[in-house]
C-alpha positions as CSV (number, residue, x, y, z in Angstrom):
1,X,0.0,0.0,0.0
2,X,1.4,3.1,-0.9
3,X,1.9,5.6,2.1
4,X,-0.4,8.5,2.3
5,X,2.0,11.5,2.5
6,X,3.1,10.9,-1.2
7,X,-0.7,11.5,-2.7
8,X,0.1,15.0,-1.3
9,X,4.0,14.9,-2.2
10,X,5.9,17.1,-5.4
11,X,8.8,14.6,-6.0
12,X,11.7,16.7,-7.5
13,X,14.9,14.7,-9.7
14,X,17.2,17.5,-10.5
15,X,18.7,15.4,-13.6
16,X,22.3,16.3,-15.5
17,X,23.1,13.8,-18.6
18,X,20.8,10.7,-16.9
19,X,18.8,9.7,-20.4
20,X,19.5,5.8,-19.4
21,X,17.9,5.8,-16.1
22,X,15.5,8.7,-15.9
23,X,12.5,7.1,-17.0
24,X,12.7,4.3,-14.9
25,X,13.3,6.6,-12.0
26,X,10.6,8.9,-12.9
27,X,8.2,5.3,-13.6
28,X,9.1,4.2,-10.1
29,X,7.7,7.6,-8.2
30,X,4.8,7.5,-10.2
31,X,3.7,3.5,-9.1
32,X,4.0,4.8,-5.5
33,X,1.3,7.5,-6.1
34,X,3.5,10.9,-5.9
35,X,1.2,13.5,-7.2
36,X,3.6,15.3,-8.8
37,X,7.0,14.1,-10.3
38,X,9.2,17.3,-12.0
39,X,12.3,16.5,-13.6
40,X,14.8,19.4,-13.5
41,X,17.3,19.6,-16.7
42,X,20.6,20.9,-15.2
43,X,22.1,21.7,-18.2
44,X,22.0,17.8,-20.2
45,X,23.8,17.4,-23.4
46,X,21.6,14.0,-24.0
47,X,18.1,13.0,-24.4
48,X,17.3,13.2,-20.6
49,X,14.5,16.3,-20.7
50,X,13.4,14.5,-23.7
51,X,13.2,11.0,-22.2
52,X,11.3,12.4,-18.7
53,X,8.5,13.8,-20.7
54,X,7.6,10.8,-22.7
55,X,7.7,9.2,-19.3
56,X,5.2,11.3,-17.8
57,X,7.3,13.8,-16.0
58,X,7.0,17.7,-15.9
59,X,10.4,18.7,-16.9
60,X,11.8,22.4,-16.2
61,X,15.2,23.5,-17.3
62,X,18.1,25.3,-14.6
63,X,21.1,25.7,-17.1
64,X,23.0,26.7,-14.1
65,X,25.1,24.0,-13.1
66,X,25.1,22.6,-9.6
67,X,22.3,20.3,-7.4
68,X,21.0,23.3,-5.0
69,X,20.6,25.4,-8.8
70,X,18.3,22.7,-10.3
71,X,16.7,21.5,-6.5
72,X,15.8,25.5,-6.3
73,X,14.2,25.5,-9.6
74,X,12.1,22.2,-8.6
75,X,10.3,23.8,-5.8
76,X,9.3,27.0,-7.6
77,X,5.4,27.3,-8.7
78,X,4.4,24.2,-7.1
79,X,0.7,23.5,-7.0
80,X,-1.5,24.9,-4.2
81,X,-2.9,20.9,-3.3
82,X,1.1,19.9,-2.5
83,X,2.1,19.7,1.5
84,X,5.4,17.6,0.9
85,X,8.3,18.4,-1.3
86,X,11.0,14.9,-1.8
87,X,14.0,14.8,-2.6
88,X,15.5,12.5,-4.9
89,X,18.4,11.0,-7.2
90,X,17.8,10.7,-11.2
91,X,19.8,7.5,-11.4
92,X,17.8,5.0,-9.5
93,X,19.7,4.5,-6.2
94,X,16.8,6.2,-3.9
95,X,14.0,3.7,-3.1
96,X,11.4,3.7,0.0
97,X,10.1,-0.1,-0.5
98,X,10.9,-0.9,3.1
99,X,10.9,2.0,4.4
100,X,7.9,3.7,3.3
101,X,5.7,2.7,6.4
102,X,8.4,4.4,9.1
103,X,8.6,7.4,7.0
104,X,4.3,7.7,7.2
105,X,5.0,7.0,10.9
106,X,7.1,10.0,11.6
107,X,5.4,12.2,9.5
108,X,2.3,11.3,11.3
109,X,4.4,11.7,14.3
110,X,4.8,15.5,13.4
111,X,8.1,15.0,11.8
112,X,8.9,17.7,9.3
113,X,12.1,16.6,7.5
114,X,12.8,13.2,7.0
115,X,16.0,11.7,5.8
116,X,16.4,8.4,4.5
117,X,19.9,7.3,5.9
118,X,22.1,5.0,4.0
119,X,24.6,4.1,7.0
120,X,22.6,1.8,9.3
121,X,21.2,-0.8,7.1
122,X,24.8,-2.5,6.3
123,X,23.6,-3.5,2.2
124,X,23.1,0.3,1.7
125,X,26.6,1.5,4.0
126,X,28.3,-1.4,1.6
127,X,26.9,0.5,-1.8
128,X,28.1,4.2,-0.8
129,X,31.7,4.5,-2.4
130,X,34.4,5.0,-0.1
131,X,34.3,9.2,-0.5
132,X,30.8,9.0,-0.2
133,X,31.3,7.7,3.1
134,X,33.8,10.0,3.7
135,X,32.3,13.3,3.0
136,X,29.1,12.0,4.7
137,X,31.5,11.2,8.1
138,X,32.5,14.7,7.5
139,X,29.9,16.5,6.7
140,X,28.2,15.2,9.9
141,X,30.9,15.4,12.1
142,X,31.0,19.0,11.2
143,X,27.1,19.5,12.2
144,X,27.5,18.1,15.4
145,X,30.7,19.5,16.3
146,X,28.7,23.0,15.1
147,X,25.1,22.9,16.1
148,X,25.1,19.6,18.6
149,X,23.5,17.2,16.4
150,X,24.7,14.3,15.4
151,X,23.2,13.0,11.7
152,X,24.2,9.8,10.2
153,X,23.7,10.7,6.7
154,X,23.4,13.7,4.4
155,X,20.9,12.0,2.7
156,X,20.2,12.3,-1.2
157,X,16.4,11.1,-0.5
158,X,14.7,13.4,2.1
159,X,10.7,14.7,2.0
160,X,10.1,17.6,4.2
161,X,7.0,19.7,4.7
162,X,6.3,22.2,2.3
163,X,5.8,25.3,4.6
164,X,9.1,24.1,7.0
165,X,11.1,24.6,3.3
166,X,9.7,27.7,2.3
167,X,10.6,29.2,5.8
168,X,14.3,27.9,5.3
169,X,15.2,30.3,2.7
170,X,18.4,28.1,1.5
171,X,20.5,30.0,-0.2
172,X,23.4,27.7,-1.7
173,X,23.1,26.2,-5.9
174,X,25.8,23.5,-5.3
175,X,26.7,20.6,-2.9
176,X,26.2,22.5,-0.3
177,X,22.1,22.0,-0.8
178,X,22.0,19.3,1.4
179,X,24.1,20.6,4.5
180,X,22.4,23.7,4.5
181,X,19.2,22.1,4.9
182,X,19.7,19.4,7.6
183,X,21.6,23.1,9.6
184,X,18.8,25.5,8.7
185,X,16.0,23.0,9.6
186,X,17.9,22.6,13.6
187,X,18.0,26.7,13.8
188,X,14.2,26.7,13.0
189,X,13.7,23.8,15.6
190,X,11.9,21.8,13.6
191,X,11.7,18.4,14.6
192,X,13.5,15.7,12.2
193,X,13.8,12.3,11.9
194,X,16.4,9.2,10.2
195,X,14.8,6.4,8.7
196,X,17.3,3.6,7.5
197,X,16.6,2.9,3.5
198,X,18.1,0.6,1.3
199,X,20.5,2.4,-1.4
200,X,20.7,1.1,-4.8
201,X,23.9,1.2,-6.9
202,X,22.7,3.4,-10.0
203,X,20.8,2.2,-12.6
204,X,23.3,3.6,-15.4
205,X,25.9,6.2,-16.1
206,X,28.7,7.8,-13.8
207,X,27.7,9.7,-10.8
208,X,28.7,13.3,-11.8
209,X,30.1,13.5,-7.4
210,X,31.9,10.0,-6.7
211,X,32.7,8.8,-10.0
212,X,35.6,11.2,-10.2
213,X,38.2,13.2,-8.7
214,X,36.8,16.8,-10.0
215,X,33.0,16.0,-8.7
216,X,34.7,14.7,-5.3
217,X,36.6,18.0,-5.0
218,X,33.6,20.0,-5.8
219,X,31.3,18.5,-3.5
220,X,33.8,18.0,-0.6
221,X,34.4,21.8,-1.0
222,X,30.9,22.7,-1.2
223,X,30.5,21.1,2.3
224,X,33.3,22.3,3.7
225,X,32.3,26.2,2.6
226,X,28.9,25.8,3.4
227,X,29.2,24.4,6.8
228,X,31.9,27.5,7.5
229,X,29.3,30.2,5.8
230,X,26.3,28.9,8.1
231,X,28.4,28.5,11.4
232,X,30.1,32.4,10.9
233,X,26.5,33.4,10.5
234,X,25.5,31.7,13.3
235,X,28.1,33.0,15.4
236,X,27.2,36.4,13.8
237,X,24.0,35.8,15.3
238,X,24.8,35.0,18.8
239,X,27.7,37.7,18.9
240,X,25.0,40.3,18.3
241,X,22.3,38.7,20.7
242,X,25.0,38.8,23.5
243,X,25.7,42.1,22.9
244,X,22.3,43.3,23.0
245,X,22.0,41.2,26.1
246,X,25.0,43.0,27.3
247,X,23.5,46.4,26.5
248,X,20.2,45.4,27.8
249,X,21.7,44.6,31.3
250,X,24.0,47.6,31.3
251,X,20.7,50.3,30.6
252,X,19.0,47.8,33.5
253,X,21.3,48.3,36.1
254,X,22.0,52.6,35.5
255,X,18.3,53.4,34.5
């Protein structure tokens, strides 16, 4: 039975150069009842926008490169009757059989972003390339050490509530997309969950992050910056609210 939450769910694919797989990915949303699957071009040089149409898709082009560019475009001009936005890979790896009755459960819960982690269940840990594992180890490392919270997985599949996203605001178009949301969504205090999934080795093609050394440099940096942008703000933040404090106390104590 396909889980309730995904009747009322936009399921975004930002897509660059995925014409073997993209249909089949787009095919497998659509059998669990998404009401909405959008395709976003990033720029393809193949048959990929092409290919996502005939399979049913609604396709919009972001000829900027970079996944936060194309994930950004996604979630613009979304119909009025959609309350869940997901996240997900164009090549096939993201699936939530087994999984698809926890992530109902903490949505009904009140969850209002849910990642599907890749770490616990050891098939899925086994399929994530060694930097994969890496610059998920790091990324999260650097949450925690940052904000207090300790993730297992910068998860490529995620579904959060439509209003929560809107009230994030993300501003990064690269790898960064990812970080920024798992950090802006514990500044907002919303409450989020993990739900182990099993990860699929992609259907076809080359991953355009792991399958080479520029895409591993690029991502890795994009972390790294975004994690150093968002924790400078935040300590921007808190300087400023300390000092106000400060002042507050000071005007107290004379007046």
């Amino acid at each position: 039975m396909n889980p309730d939450f995904l009747g009322r769910t936009a399921v975004l694919i930002p897509a660059l150069n995925e014409a073997p797989c993209i249909a089949d990915t787009v095919h497998y949303w659509q059998k669990w009842g998404a009401a909405l699957v959008r395709v976003v071009d990033n720029g393809s040089t193949d048959a990929t926008a092409a290919r996502a149409r005939e399979a049913g898709a609604e396709v919009r082009t972001e000829p900027r490169r970079g996944y936060g560019a194309a994930a950004w475009t996604g979630s613009r001009d979304l119909p009025a009757t959609i309350e869940w936005i997901l996240f997900s890979s164009a090549d096939g790896s993201d699936r939530i059989e087994g999984a698809a009755a926890a992530f109902q459960t903490e949505i009904d819960s009140g969850a209002a972003l849910v990642l599907g982690e890749r770490v616990t269940r050891p098939d899925s840990r086994r399929r994530l390339t060694p930097m994969q594992r890496f610059g998920n180890a790091l990324g999260c490392a650097l949450i925690a050490l940052g904000w207090g919270r300790r993730f297992r997985d910068l998860a490529s599949l995620r579904v959060i509530r439509r209003d929560a996203f809107e009230r994030l605001a993300l501003r990064d178009r690269g790898f960064g997309w990812n970080v920024e949301m798992q950090v802006r969504a514990l500044e907002h205090g919303l409450r989020i969950a993990e739900v182990p999934v099993h990860f699929h080795p992609r259907a076809a093609g080359e991953s355009k992050i792991s399958g080479n050394l520029a895409g591993v440099w690029r991502a890795g940096w994009g972390i790294l910056t975004t994690v150093a942008k968002l924790r400078f703000a935040r300590g921007g933040v808190e300087t400023g609210r300390s000092s106000a404090a400060c002042c507050t106390s000071r005007w107290r104590s004379t007046g």
